[in-house]
SELOVO-480792 format. One record per residue (C-alpha): x, y, z; residue in three letters. Coordinates in steps of 0.25 Angstrom, whole numbers, plus 2048, in hexadecimal, padded with zeros to 3 digits. Layout:
X:X	Y:Y	Z:Z	rest:Ala
...
END
This chain:
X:74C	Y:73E	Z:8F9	rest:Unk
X:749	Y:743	Z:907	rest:Unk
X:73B	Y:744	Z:90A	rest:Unk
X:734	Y:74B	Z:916	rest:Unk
X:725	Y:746	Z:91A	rest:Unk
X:71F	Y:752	Z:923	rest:Unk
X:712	Y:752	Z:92A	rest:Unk
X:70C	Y:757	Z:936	rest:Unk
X:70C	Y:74A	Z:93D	rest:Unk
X:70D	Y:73A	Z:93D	rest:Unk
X:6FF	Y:738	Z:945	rest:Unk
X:6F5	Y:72D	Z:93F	rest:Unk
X:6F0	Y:732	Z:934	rest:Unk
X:6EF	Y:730	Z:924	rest:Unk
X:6F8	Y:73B	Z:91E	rest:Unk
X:703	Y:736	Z:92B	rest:Unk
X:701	Y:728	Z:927	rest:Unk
X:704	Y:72B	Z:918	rest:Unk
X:711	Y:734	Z:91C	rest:Unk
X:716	Y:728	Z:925	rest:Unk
X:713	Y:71E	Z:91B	rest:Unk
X:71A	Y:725	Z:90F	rest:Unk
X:725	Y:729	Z:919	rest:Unk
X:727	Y:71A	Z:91C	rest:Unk
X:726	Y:718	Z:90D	rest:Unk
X:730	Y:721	Z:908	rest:Unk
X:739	Y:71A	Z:914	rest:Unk
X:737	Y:70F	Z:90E	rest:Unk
X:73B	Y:714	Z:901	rest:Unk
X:749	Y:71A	Z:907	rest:Unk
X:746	Y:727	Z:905	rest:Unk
X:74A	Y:731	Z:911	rest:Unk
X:73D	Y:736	Z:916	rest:Unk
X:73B	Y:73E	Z:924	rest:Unk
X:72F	Y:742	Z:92A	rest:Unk
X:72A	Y:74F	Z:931	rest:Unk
X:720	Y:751	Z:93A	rest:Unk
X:71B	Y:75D	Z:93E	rest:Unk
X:712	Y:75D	Z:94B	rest:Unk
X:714	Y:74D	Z:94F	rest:Unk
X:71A	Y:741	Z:94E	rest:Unk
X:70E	Y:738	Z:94D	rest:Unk
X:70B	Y:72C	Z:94F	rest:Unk
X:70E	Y:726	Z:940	rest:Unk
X:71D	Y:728	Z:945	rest:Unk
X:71C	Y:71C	Z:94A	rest:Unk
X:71B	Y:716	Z:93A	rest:Unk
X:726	Y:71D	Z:935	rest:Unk
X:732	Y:714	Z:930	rest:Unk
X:740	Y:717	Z:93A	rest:Unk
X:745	Y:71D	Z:930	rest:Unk
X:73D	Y:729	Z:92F	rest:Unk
X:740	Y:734	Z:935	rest:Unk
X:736	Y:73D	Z:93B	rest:Unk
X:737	Y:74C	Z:93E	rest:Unk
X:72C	Y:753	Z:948	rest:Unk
X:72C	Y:762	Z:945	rest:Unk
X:728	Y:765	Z:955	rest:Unk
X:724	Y:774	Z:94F	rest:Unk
X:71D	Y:77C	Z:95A	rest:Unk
X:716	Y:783	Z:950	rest:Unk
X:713	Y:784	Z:942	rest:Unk
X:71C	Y:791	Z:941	rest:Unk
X:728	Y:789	Z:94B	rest:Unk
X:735	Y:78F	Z:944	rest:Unk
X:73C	Y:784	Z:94B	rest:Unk
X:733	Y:779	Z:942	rest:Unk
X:732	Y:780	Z:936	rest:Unk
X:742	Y:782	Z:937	rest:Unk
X:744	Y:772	Z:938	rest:Unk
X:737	Y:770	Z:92D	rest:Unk
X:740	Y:779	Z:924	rest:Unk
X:74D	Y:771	Z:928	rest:Unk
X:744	Y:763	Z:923	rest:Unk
X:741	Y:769	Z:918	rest:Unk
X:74F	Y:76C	Z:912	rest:Unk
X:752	Y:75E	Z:915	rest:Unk
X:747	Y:757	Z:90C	rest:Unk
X:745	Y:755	Z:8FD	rest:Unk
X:735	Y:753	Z:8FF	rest:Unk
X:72E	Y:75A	Z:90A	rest:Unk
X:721	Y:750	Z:909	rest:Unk
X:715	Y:756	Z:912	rest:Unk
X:709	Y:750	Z:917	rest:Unk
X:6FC	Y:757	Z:919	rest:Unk
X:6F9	Y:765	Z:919	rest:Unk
X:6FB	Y:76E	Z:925	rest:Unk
X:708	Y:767	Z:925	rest:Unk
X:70C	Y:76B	Z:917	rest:Unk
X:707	Y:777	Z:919	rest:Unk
X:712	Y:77B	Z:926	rest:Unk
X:71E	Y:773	Z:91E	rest:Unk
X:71A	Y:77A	Z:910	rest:Unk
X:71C	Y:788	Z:917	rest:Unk
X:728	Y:785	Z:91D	rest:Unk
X:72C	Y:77F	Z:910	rest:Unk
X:72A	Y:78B	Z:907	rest:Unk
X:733	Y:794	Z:912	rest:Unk
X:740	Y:78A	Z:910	rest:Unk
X:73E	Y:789	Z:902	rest:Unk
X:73A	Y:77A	Z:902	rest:Unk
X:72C	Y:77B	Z:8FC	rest:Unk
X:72F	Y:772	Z:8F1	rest:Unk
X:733	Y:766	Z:8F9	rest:Unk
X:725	Y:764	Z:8FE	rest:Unk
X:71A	Y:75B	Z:8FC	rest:Unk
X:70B	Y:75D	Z:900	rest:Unk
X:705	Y:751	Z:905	rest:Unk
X:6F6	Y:754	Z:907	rest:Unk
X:6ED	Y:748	Z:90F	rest:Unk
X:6E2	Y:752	Z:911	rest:Unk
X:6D6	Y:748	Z:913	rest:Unk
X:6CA	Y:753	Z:912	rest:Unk
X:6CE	Y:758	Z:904	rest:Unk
X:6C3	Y:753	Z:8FF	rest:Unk
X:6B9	Y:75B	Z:909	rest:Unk
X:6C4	Y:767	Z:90B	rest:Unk
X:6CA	Y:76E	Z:901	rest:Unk
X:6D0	Y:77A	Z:908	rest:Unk
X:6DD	Y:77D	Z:903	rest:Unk
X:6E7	Y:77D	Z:90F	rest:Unk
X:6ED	Y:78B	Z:912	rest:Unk
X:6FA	Y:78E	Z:907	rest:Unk
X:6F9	Y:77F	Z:8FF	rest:Unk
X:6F2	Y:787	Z:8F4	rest:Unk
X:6FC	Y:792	Z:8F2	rest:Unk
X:70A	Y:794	Z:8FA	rest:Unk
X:70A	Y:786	Z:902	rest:Unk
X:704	Y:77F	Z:8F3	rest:Unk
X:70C	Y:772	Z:8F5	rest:Unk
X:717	Y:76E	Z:8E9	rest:Unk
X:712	Y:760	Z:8EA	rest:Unk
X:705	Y:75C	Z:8EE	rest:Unk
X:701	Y:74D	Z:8F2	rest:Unk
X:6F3	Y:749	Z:8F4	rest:Unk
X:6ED	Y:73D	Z:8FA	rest:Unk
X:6E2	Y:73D	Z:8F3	rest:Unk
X:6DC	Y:742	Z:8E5	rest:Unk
X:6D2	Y:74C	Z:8EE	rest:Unk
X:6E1	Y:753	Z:8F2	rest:Unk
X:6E8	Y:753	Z:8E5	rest:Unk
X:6DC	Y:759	Z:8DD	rest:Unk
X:6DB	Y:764	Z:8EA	rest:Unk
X:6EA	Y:766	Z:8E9	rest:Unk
X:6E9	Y:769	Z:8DA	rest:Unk
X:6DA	Y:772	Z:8DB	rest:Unk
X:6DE	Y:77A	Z:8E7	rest:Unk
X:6EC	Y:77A	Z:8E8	rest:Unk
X:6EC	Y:77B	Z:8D9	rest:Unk
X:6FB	Y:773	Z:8DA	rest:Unk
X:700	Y:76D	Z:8CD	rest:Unk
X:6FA	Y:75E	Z:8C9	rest:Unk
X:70A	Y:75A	Z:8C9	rest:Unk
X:70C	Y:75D	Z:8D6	rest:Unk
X:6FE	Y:757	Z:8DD	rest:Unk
X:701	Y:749	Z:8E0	rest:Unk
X:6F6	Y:73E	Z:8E3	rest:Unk
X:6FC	Y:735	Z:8EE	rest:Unk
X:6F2	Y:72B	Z:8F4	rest:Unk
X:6F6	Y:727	Z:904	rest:Unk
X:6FE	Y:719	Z:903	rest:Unk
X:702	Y:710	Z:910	rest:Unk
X:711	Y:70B	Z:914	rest:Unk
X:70B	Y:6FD	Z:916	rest:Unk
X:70D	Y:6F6	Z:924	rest:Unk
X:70B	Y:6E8	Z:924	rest:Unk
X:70C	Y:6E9	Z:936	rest:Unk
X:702	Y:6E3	Z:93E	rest:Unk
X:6FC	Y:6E4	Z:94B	rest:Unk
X:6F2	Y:6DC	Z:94F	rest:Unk
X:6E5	Y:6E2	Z:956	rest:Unk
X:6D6	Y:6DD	Z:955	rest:Unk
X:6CD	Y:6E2	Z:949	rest:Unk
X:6C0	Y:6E8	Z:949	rest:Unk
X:6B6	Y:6E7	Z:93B	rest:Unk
X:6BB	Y:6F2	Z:937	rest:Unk
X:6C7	Y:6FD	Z:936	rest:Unk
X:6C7	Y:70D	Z:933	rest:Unk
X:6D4	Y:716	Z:935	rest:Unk
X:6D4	Y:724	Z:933	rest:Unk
X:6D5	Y:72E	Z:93E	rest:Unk
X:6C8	Y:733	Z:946	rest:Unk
X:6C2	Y:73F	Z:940	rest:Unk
X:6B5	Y:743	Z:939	rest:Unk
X:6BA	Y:742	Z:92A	rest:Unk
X:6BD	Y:733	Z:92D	rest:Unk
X:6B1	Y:730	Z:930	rest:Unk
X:6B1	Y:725	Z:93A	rest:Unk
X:6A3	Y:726	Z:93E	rest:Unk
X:69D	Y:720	Z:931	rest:Unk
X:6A7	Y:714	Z:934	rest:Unk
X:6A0	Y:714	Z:943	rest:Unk
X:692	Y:714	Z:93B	rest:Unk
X:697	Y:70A	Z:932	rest:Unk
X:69D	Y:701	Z:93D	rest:Unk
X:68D	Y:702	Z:944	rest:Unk
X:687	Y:6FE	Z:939	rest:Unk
X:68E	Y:6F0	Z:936	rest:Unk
X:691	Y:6ED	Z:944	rest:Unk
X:6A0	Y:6EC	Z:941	rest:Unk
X:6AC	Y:6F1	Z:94B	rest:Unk
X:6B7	Y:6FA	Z:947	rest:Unk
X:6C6	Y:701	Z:94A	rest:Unk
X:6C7	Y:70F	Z:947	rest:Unk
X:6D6	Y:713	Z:946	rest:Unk
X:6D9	Y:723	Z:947	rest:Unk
X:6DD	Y:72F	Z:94F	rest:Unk
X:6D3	Y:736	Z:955	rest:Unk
X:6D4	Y:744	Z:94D	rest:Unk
X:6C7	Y:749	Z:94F	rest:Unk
X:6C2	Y:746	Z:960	rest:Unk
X:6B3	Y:74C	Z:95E	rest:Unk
X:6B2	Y:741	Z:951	rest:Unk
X:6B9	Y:735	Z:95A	rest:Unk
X:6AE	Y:739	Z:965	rest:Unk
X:6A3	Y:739	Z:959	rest:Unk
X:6A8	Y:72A	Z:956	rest:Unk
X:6A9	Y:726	Z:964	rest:Unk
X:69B	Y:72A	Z:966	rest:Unk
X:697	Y:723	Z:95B	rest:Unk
X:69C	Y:717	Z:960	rest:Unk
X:696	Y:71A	Z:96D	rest:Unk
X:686	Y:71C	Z:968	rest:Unk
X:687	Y:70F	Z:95F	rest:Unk
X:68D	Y:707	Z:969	rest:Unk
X:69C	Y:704	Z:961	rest:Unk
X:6A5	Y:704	Z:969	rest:Unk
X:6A9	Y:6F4	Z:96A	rest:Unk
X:6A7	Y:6F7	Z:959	rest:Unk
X:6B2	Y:703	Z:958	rest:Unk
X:6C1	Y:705	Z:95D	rest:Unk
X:6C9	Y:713	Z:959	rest:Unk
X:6D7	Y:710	Z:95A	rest:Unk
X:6DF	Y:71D	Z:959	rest:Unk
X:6EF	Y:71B	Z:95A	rest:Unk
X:6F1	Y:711	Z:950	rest:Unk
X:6FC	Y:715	Z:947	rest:Unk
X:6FD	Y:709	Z:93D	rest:Unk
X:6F0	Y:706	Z:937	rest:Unk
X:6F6	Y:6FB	Z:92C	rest:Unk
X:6FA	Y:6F3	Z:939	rest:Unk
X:6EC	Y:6F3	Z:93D	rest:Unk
X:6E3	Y:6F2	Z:931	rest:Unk
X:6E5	Y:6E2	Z:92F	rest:Unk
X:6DC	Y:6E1	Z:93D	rest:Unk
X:6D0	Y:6E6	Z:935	rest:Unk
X:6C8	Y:6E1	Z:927	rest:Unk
X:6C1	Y:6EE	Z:925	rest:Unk
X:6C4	Y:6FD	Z:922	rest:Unk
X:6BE	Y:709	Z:922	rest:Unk
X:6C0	Y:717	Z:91E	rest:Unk
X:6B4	Y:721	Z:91E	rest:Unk
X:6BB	Y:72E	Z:91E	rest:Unk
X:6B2	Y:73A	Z:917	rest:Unk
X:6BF	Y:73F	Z:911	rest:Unk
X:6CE	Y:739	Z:90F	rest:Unk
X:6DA	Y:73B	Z:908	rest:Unk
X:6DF	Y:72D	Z:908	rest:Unk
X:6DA	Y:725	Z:90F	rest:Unk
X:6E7	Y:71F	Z:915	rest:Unk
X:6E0	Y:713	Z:91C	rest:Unk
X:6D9	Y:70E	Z:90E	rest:Unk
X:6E8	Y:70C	Z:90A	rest:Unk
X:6EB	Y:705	Z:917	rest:Unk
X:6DF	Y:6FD	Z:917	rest:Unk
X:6E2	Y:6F8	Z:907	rest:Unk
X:6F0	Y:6F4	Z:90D	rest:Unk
X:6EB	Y:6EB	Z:915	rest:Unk
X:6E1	Y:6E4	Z:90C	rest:Unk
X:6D5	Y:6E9	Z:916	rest:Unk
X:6C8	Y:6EC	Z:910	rest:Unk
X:6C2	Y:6FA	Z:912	rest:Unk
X:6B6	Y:705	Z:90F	rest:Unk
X:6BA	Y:713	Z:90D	rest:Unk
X:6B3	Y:71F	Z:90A	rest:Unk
X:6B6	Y:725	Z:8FD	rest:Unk
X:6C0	Y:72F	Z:901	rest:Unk
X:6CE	Y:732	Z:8FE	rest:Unk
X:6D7	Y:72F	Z:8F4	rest:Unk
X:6D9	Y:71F	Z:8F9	rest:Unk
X:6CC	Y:71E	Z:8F8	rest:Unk
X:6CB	Y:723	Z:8E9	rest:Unk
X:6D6	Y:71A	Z:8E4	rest:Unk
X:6D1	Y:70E	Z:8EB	rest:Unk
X:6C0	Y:710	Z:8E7	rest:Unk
X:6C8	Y:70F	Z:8D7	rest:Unk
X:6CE	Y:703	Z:8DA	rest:Unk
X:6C3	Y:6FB	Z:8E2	rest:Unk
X:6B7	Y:702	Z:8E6	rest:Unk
X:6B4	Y:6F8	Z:8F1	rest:Unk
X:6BA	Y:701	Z:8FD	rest:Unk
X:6B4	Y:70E	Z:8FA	rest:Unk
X:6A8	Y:713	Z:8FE	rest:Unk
X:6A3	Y:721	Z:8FB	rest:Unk
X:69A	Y:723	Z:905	rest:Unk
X:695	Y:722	Z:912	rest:Unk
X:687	Y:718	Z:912	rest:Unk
X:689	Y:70F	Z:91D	rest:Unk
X:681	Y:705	Z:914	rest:Unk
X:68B	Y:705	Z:909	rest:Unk
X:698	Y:705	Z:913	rest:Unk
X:690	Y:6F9	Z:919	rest:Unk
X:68F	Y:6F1	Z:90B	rest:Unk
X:69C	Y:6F6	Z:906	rest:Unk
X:6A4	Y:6F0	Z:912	rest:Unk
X:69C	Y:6E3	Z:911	rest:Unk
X:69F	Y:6E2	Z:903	rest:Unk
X:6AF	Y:6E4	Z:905	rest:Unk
X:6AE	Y:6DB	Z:911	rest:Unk
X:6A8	Y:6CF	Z:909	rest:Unk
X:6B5	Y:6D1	Z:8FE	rest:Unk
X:6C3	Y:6CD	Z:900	rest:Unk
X:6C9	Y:6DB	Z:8FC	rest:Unk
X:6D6	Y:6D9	Z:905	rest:Unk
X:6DF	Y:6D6	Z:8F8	rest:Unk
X:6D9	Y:6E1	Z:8F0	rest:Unk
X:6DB	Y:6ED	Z:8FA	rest:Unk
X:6EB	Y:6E8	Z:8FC	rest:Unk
X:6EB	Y:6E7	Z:8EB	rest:Unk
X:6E4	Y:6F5	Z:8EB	rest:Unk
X:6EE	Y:6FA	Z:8F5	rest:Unk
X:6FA	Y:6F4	Z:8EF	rest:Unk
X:6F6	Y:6FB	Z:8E2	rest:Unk
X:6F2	Y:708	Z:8E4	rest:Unk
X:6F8	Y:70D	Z:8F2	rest:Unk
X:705	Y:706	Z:8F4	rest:Unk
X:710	Y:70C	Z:8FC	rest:Unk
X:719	Y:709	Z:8F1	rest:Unk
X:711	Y:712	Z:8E6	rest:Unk
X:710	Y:71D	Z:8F1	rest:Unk
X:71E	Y:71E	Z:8F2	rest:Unk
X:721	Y:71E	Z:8E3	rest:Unk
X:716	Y:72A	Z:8E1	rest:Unk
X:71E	Y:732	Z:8EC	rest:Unk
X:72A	Y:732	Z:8E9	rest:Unk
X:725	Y:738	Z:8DD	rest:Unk
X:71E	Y:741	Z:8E2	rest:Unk
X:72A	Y:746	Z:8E9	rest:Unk
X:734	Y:746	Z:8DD	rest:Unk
X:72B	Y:74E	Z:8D5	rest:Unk
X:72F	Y:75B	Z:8D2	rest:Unk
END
């Protein structure tokens, strides 16, 4: 089976992380993936194994006859035409419906707002309606079937997994750890305020996506006097390196569809709080209601943490990952999803 990964980039992000980690992972498996990109390489590049090949489109715009003849020529080329998120999908579905190989796609939707926007991108209800849909999360999958009105068979529940990576590097530790990239729906400046109140420090990993809400957190910092309390890091590309310098996590996003970094964290046995979003979150808040939190009362963050810190839940997160987000399983459940017909 020859497989094509598209998306619109390798930057650091979730939905990129997820394709290089299942790219890495079908590698692994020996089957023949490539993968195109259709603005930039990225820097996740950099985690790809040797072996796989990476196209960039170089289009020089979205109506480039040049890139939609070589997008065509990939297509012919591929058994599975597996497409990450959705202005991505949405340019390879059309061009895909003109040469004839619609049915070869898969829609992979990460869409992290879904449960605070709704809106049904432009075509995916009608002529662009995707063959298969995955969902990260429940929120997606019950959209997908509400609104895009797609058949249960072909809506496919895929939680975000991780291609382990037992590397180190070795840096120093602050109290506390959050990755996620820097913009409003992430919420950083409640971890700021959370940070204040118990006079702990803490490492924020993430691009800046939104400059306005980076200035907002550096101002923050700023007015309460934190800055020997808060580093931003913002070009580290392998987090699991990283994570063993830290014993707590923290994920306070308003809305997600994985959340990736839960995964990472279980993976490395490091105990966490998260808000209760995404479909991560849900699975774990069945399995051990410890690490989820479903609001945003810095009394009960305070408590909860305290409580965490004074168990030794290290084994438990690795058992928890090992049962339910394995890399192993993930591969089993898309090569499933790929041979359905």
């Amino acid at each position: 089976m020859k497989i094509l990964q598209v998306i619109d980039d390798l930057s650091v992000g979730g939905a990129e992380r997820v394709l290089v980690d299942l790219s890495n992972l079908l590698n692994y498996h020996n089957e023949d993936v490539h993968i195109l990109c259709i603005s930039n390489y990225g820097a996740l590049k950099d985690l790809l194994h040797k072996n796989i090949e990476v196209t960039l489109l170089e289009r020089k715009s979205k109506i480039d006859p040049h890139a939609i003849r070589k997008v065509i020529r990939l297509l012919n080329q591929y058994d599975i035409i597996h497409v990450h998120m959705r202005h991505t999908y949405r340019y390879v579905a059309i061009i895909a419906k003109l040469s004839g190989n619609f049915s070869k796609l898969v829609f992979h939707d990460h869409y992290g707002k879904i449960d605070i926007d709704k809106n049904i991108p432009f075509g995916l209800d009608s002529f662009l309606k995707p063959r298969k849909y995955i969902g990260v999360s429940k929120s997606l999958t019950n959209w997908a079937t509400k609104h895009l009105r797609i058949p249960k068979q072909s809506i496919f529940l895929l939680p975000n997994t991780i291609f382990p990576d037992n590397t180190f590097k070795n840096i120093k530790g602050t109290d506390f750890v959050q990755v996620g990239n820097i913009k409003r729906v992430k919420n950083q400046l409640f971890s700021l305020s959370l940070i204040k109140r118990l006079e702990k420090t803490i490492t924020f990993y993430g691009k800046v996506v939104e400059p306005e809400y980076f200035d907002e957190l550096q101002d923050y910092v700023q007015r309460h006097n934190l800055n020997d309390n808060v580093i931003f890091i913002h070009d580290e590309v392998n987090i699991q390196r990283i994570l063993p310098n830290y014993s707590f996590g923290l994920q306070t996003a308003h809305s997600e569809s994985g959340p990736l970094v839960l995964i990472e964290y279980m993976s490395k046995g490091i105990p966490f709080l998260s808000n209760y979003t995404g479909e991560v979150a849900t699975l774990l808040n069945k399995v051990d209601q410890r690490f989820i939190i479903d609001n945003f009362d810095l009394d009960q963050w305070q408590k909860r943490i305290e409580k965490i810190q004074a168990e030794n839940t290290s084994a438990t997160l690795k058992q928890i990952f090992d049962q339910y987000f394995s890399a192993e399983k993930y591969y089993a459940k898309c090569i499933r999803i790929y041979n359905e017909k």
